[in-house]
N, C-alpha and C positions, 0 to 999 in steps of 0.2 A: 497365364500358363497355356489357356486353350489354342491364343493368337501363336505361342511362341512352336507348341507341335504343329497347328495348321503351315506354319513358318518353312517346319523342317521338311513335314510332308511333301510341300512342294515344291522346294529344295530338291528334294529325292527324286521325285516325278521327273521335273526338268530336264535334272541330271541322266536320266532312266534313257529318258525323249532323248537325248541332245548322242547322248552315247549308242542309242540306235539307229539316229540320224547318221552318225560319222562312218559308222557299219555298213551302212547301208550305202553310202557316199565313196567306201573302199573296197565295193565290192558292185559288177555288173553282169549281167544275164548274157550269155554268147550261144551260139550255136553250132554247134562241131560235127562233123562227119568222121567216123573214124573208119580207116581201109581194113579189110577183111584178114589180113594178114601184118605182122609186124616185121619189123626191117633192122637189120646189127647198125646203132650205134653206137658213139663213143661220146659219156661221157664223165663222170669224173674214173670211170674204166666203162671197156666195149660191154654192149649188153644191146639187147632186142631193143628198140622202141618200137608205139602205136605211132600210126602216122594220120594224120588228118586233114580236113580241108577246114577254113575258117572262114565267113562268108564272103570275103573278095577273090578267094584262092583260086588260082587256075592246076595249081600242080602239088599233090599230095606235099606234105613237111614233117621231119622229123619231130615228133615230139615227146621231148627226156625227163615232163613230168609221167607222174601217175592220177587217175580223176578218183577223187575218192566217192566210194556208192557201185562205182564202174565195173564188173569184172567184164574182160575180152574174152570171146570165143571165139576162133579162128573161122574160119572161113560164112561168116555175117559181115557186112557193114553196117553202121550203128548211123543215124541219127540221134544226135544228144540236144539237150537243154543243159548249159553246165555253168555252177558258180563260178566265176573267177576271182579271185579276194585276191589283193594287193599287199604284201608282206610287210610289216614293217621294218621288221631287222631281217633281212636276206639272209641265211646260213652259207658261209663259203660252200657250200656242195651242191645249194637247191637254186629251184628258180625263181624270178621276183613275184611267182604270184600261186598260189594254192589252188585247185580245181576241186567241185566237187557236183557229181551230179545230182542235176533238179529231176530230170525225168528223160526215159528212153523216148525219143518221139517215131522212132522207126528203125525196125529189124531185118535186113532183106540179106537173104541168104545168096553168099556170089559162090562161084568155083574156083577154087584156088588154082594157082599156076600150074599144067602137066606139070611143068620139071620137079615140083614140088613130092609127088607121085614117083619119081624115076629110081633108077639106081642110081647110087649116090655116086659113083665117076663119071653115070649120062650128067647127071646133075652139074657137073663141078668141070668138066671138060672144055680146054677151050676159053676158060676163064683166066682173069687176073686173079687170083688171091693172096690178099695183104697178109700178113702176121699181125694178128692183132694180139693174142697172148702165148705163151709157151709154159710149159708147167703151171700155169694158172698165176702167172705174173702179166702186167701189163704190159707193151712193148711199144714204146713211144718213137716209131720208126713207121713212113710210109716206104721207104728204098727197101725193103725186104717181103716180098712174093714168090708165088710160085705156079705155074701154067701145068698141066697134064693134058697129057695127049691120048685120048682114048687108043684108040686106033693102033697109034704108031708103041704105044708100050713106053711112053718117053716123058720125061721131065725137064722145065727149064722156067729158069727165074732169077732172083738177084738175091746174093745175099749181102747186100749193102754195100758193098764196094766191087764186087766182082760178079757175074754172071755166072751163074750156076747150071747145070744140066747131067744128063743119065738115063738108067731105065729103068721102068719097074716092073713089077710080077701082078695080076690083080686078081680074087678068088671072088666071082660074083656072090656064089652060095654063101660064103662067109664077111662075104665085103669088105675083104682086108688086102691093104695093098703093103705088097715091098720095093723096098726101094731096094738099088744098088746102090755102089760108090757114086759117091758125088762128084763130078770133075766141076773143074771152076777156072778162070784167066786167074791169070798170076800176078794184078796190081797190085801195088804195096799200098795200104792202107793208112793215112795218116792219121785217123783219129780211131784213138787207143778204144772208147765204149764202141764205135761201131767196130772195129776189126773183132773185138770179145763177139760182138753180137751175131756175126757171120759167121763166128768160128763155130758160135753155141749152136746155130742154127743147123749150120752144116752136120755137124755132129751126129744133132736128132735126127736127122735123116736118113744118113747113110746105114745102109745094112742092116735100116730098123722095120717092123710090120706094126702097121696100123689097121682098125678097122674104121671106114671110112661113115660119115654121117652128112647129109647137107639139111639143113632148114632153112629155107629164106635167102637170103643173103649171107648166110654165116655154113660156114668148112671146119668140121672138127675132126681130128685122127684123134684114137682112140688108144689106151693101152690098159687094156682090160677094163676098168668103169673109172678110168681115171684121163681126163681130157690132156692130152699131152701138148699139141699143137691146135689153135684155131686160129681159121683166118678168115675174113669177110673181105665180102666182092668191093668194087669199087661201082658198082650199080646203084650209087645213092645219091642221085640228082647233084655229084659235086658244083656242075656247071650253073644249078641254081642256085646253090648254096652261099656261090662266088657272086653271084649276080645282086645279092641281093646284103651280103656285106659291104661289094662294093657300089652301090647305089645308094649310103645311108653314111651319115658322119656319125662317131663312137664319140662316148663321152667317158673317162671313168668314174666308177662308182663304187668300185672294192679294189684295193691293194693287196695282196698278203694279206688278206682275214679280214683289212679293215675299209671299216665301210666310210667312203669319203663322201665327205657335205659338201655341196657348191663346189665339187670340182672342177678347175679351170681346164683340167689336163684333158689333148681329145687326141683322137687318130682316124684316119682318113685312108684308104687305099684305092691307089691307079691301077686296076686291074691289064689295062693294056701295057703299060710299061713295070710292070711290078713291083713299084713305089710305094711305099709310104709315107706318111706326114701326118704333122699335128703341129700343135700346142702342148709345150710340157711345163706349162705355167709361168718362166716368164720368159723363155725363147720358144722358137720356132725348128719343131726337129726333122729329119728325113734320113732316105734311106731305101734300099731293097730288100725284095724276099722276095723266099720262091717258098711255093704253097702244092698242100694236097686236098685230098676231100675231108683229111680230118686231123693234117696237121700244119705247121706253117717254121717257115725258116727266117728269122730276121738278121739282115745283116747289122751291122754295125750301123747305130744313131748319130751322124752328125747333126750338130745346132748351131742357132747364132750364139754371138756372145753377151748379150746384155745382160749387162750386173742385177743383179735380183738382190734389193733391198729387205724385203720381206723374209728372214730367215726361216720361218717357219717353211715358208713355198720354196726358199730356196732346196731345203732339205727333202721336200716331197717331190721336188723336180730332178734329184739327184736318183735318188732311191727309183722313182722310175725307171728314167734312162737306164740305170742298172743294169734291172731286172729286163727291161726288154731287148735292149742292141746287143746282136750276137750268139739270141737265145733262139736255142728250138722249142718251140709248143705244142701241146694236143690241142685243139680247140674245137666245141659247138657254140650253135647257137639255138637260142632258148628262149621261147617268145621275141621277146626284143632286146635282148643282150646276148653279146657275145662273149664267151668266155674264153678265157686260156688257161691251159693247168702244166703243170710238170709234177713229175712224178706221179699222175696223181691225185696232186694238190691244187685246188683252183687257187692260180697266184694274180690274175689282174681279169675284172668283169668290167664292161662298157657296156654302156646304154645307148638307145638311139638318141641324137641331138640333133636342132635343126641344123 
């Protein structure tokens, strides 16, 4: 009896051991800097991220987790000690790995940007601003911006098929600005969601008053405490962002929700000629796009032809191609995966491969 609980005890123990072991084995110690201020990304919709250096980094990065333990106070830089645990099942929305802080190891107080300080047209003057949401909807379009002219009292931008422009009225005291009529070129639009989307846009615009706000990299007009239009700068290192997708071959590891084991399927992008390629399991695919800081356009997927005997692969090589050739994306990237969503929805996650 006695042999058989000493039996179990250690049994237990073992197991205790073995299970702290693997814990301990899915999870490593990093060191983070995080920048004094946060920056509009996007990602399964636009929102602030903290941005950080990680210890090889030369150039601040987006980053679209949250560190749990962490709260940010603007205008400090953080030195952190922070867990990094490895997920086992990835949630389509999150990223492959949990953060949580060990300990602050340094707090130095920076000065945030003048323009941060300004009035919000010095702020915003002069600049690119994207549509990132309207009525508090997402707006999966980098072709629709809008530039203001301090100065001149003037406005111009695109509203996805046609160049827009006009004038506006601006009341420092209340920091609300009007527009006039909207003029625009008179191309005919061939696709039906973008021509709605210029139309919607234009609409909001014209003959409407806003009160204007900037924080950071993100533009929001106002109607009354309800955010009507936001848009964020194009100020987000897109050229590193490219740099660094395309210097790394993609592997997939989530479909539409589902998380894929030993996947064969990969993709690969020519940033100079605006190519892409892979493996889509049993052929060889390619194609173009044309790309922004936070979205991406795929043409159409040609392949070879080899017969794919394995039905199961043939069927996940289909569903692929699908969902990719032809399709527009929102896309980040996140640690070491690259995401793409529509609507939205994260529909295909890659990892890095050799």
């Amino acid at each position: 009896m006695l042999k058989s609980i000493i039996t179990k005890k250690g049994i237990l123990s073992l197991l205790i051991v073995f299970g702290s072991i693997a814990s301990a084995m899915a999870a490593d110690v990093i060191t983070l800097m995080v920048k004094e201020d946060r920056a509009s990304c996007t990602g399964v919709a636009p929102m602030n991220c903290l941005q950080v250096k990680y210890k090889n980094s030369k150039n601040w990065e987006l980053f679209y987790s949250e560190i749990q333990g962490f709260k940010h106070q603007e205008g400090y830089r953080y030195t952190l000690s922070v867990i990094r645990t490895k997920r086992k099942n990835v949630p389509a929305d999150a990223s492959a790995y949990t953060y949580k802080l060990k300990k602050v190891i340094k707090k130095e107080k920076i000065a945030l940007k003048p323009s941060l300080g300004k009035d919000p047209l010095q702020a915003a003057a002069n600049q690119k601003w994207t549509l990132s949401r309207m009525n508090g909807v997402a707006v999966n379009s980098d072709r629709v911006f809008i530039m203001l002219d301090e100065k001149g009292n003037k406005f111009n931008g695109s509203g996805g098929c046609n160049s827009i422009f006009g004038a506006f009225k601006y009341s420092p005291k209340s920091k609300s600005l009007t527009f006039g009529n909207v003029a625009s070129t008179m191309m005919a639009c061939a696709d039906e969601k973008v021509n709605k989307l210029e139309s919607d846009f234009t609409r909001a615009l014209g003959e409407q008053t806003y009160r204007l706000e900037t924080s950071g990299n993100t533009l929001t007009f106002y109607k009354g405490k309800d955010k009507a239009l936001e848009f964020r700068t194009e100020a987000n290192n897109s050229n590193d962002i490219w740099s660094y997708i395309g210097k790394n071959r993609w592997k997939l590891i989530q479909m539409d929700g589902v998380t894929q084991q030993n996947s064969p399927i990969t993709i690969s992008f020519n940033l100079a000629d605006r190519r892409f390629s892979g493996n889509s399991g049993c052929n060889n695919y390619f194609g173009t796009y044309d790309a922004g800081s936070t979205s991406i356009a795929f043409g159409s997927a040609a392949s070879t032809r080899r017969a794919c005997m394995d039905q199961a692969l043939n069927e996940m090589e289909s569903k692929f191609l699908n969902i990719l050739g032809g399709k527009n994306f929102k896309f980040d990237v996140a640690d070491q995966t690259l995401n793409l969503y529509q609507n939205d929805r994260l529909v295909l996650m890659f990892g890095i491969t050799k």
